[in-house]
C-alpha positions as CSV (number, residue, x, y, z in Angstrom):
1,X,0.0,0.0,0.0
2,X,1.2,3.3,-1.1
3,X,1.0,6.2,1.2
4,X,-0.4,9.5,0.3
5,X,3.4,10.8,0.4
6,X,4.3,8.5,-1.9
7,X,1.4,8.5,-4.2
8,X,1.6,12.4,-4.5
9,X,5.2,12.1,-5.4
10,X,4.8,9.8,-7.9
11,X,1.7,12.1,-9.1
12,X,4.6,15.0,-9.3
13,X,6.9,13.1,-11.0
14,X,4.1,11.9,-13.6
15,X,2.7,14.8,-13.9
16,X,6.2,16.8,-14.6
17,X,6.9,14.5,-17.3
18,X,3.8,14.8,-18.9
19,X,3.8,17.9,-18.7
20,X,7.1,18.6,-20.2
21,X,6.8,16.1,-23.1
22,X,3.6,18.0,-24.0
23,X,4.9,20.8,-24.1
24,X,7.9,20.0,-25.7
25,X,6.2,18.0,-28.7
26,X,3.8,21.2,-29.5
27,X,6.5,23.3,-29.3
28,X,7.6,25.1,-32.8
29,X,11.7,23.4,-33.1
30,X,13.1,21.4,-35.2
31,X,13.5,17.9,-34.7
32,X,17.1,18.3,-33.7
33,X,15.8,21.2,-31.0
34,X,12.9,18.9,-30.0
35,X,15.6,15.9,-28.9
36,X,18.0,18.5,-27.2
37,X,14.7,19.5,-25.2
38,X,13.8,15.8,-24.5
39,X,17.1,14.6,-23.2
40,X,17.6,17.9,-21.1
41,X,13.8,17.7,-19.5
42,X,15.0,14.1,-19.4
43,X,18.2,15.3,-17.6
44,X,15.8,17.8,-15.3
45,X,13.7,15.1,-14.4
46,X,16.5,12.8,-12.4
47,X,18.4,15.3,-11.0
48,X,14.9,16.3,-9.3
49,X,14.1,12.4,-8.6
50,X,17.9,12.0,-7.1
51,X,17.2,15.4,-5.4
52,X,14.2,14.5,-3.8
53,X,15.5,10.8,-2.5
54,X,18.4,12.6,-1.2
55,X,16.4,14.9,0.8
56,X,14.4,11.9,2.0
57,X,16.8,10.0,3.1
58,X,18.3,12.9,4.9
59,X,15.1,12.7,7.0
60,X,15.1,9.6,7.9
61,X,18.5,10.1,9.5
62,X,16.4,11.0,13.0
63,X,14.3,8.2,12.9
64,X,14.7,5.4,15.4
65,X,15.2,1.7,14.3
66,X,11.4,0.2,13.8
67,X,10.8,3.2,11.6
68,X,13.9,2.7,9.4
69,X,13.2,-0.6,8.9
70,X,9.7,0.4,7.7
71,X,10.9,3.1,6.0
72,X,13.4,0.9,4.0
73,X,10.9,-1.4,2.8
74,X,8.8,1.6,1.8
75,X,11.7,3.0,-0.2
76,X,12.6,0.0,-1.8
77,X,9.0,-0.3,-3.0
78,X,8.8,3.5,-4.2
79,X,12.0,2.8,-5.7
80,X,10.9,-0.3,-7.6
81,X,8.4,1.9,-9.0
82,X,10.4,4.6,-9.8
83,X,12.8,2.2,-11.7
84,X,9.5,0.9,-13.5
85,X,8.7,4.1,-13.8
86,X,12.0,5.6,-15.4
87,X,12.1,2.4,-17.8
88,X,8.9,3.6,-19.5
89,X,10.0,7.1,-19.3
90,X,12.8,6.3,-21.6
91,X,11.5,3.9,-23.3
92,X,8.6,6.8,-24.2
93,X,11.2,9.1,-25.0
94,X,13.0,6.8,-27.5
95,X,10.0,6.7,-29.5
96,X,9.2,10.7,-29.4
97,X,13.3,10.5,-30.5
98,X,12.6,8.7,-33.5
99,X,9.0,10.3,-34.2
100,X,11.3,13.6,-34.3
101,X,14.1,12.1,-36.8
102,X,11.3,11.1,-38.8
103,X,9.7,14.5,-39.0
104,X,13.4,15.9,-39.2
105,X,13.8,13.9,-42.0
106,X,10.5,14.1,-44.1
107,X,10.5,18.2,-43.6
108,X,14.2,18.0,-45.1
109,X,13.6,15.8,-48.0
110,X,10.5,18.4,-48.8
């Protein structure tokens, strides 16, 4: 079971990427701009994921043992599903990738 911490993060962090793959598909660039823009959003996105564990576990640091025990089974859960998560991410992005060499490439042959 997730808790609501957990689930809003991973809300966040869905949210963000949606977000910034939106905008960055319907954004007026070429398809060499539009990769750039992925793979820096893509870039943004774990630094802000590492940030954000960091700061977790830098939390944790005061808790007593029961609770970092708990704690450690939740993060290895969230992380699970972050790793899930970050699989489809780029797995998602490889695609938009080659959607944007193939719209690269038909504009140029035009």
């Amino acid at each position: 079971i997730m808790s609501s911490d957990s689930k809003l993060l991973l809300g966040l962090i869905l949210g963000a990427a949606t977000g910034a793959v939106a905008g960055l598909l319907l954004a007026p660039a070429s398809g060499k701009e539009t990769r750039e823009n992925i793979s820096d959003k893509a870039s943004e996105l774990k630094s802000d994921l590492d940030k954000k564990f960091n700061e977790l576990s830098q939390k944790i640091q005061d808790l007593d043992g029961e609770s970092i025990a708990e704690f450690k089974e939740k993060y290895d859960q969230m992380s699970a599903k972050v790793k899930d998560l970050e699989k489809e991410l780029t797995s998602k992005m490889d695609k938009l990738k080659k959607e944007a060499k193939t719209v690269e490439a038909n504009a140029n042959s035009i």
